[in-house]
C-alpha positions in Angstrom: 13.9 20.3 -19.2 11.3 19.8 -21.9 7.4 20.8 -20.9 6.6 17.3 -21.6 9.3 16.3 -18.4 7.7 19.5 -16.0 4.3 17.8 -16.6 5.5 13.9 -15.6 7.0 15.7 -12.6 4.2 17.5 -11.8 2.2 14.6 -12.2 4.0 12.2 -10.3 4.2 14.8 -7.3 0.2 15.2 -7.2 -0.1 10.9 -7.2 2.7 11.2 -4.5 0.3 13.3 -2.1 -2.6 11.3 -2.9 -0.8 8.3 -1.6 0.4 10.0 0.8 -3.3 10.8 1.9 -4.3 7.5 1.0 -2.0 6.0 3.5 -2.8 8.7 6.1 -6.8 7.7 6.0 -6.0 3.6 5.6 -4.2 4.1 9.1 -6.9 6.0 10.5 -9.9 3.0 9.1 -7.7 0.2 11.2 -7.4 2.5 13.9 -10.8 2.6 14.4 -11.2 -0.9 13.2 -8.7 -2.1 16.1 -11.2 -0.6 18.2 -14.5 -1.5 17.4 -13.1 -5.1 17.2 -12.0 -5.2 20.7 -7.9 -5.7 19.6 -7.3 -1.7 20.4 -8.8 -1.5 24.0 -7.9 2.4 24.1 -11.1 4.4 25.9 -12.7 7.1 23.6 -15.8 7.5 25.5 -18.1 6.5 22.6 -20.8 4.2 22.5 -20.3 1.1 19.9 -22.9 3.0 17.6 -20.5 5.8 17.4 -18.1 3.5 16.7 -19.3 1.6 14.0 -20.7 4.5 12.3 -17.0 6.7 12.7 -15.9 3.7 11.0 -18.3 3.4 7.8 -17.4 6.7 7.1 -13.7 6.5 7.7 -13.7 3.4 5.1 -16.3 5.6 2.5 -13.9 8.7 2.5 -10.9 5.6 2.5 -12.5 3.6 -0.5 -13.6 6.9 -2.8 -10.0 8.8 -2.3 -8.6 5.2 -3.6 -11.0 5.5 -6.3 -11.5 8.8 -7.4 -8.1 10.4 -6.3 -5.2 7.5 -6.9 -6.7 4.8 -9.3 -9.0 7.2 -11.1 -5.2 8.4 -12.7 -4.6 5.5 -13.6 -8.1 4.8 -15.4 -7.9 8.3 -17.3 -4.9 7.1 -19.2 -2.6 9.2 -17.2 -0.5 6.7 -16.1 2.3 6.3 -18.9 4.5 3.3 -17.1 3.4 0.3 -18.6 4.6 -1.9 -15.5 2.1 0.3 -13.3 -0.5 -0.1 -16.0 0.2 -4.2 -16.1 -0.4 -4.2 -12.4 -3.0 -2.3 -12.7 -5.0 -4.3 -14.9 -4.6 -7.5 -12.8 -5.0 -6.0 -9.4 -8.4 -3.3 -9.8 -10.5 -5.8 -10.0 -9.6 -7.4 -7.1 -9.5 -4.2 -5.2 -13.3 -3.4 -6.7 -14.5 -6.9 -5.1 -13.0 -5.7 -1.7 -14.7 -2.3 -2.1 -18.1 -3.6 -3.0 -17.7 -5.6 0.6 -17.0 -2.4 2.4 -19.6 -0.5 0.8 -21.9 -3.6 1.5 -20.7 -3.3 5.3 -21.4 0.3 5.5 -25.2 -0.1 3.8 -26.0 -2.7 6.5 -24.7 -0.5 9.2 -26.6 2.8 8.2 -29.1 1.9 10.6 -28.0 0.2 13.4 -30.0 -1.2 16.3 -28.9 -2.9 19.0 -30.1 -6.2 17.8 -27.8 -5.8 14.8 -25.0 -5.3 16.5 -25.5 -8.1 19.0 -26.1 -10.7 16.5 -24.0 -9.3 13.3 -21.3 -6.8 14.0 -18.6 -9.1 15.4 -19.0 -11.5 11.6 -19.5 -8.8 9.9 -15.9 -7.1 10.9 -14.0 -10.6 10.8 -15.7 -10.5 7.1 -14.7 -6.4 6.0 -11.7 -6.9 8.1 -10.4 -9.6 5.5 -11.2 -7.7 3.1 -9.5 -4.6 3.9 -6.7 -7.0 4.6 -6.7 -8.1 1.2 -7.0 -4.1 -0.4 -3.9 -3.0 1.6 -1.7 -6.0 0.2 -3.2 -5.4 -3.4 -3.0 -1.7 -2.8 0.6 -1.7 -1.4 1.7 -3.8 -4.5 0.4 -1.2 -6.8 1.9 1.6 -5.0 4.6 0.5 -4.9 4.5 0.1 -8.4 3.9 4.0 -9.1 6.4 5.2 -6.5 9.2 3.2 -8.3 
C-alpha cells in the first residue's frame, strides 16, 4: 500500500468519527428540541430557561462541529471525490442560510425574560425547527456522499 493510500485511509477514518460525532450531537439538539417544544413530554426537572438555554448551546457546539470539524475538510481542499465536492458546492450554502437562523435563534435567546418567552419562543422554534429540518436532509445528502 502506497503512503498516498495510508493517508486517504487515514483520512477518511478521522471524517468517519466526525460524522459519527456529528450525528451523536444532531440527536442530542432534537432531543432537547422535542422537549422544549412540548412534542417530548419527558420530566427533567428544569425550568423552560434552562431549557431553551441547554438548547442554544447544544445547536452552537451542533452548528461549529458541522463547520469546523466535517465541512471545514471539505473547504481545505481535502476532499479528493469530485461527487462529494459537486454536492458540496450546491448544498453549503444552503446549510450556511440554516446556520445563520440558528445562530440568529440563539442571539435572541441569550437573554431571556419571561416576556420573551411568552410571546416569541413557541414561533421562534416552529421557525429554527424548520430549519434544522432542512440542515439534516441537506446534511444527510452530503454524508452520505462522503461515506460512499
Amino acid at each position: 500500500m502506497t503512503n498516498e493510500n495510508v493517508v486517504q485511509m487515514k483520512e477518511r477514518s478521522q471524517t468517519n468519527v466526525l460524522i459519527e460525532e456529528l450525528l451523536i450531537e444532531r440527536k442530542q439538539v432534537w432531543d432537547i428540541y422535542c422537549i422544549v417544544t412540548g412534542i417530548n413530554e419527558a420530566k427533567t426537572g428544569k425550568s423552560m430557561e434552562e431549557l431553551v438555554r441547554e438548547f442554544c448551546q447544544l445547536t452552537v457546539d451542533y452548528i461549529s462541529l458541522g463547520h469546523f470539524g466535517v465541512y471545514q475538510r471539505i473547504l481545505d481542499g481535502n476532499e479528493r471525490r469530485k461527487s462529494v465536492l459537486l454536492s458540496a458546492e450546491e448544498i453549503y450554502p444552503k446549510i450556511s442560510k440554516a446556520t445563520e437562523s440558528v445562530l440568529d435563534f440563539n442571539d435572541k435567546y441569550q437573554e431571556l425574560t419571561p416576556l420573551l418567552i411568552l410571546n416569541d419562543l413557541a414561533n421562534d422554534l416552529s421557525d429554527v425547527g424548520e430549519h434544522l429540518a432542512n440542515r439534516i436532509e441537506l446534511e444527510d445528502e452530503l454524508i452520505g456522499k462522503m461515506l460512499a
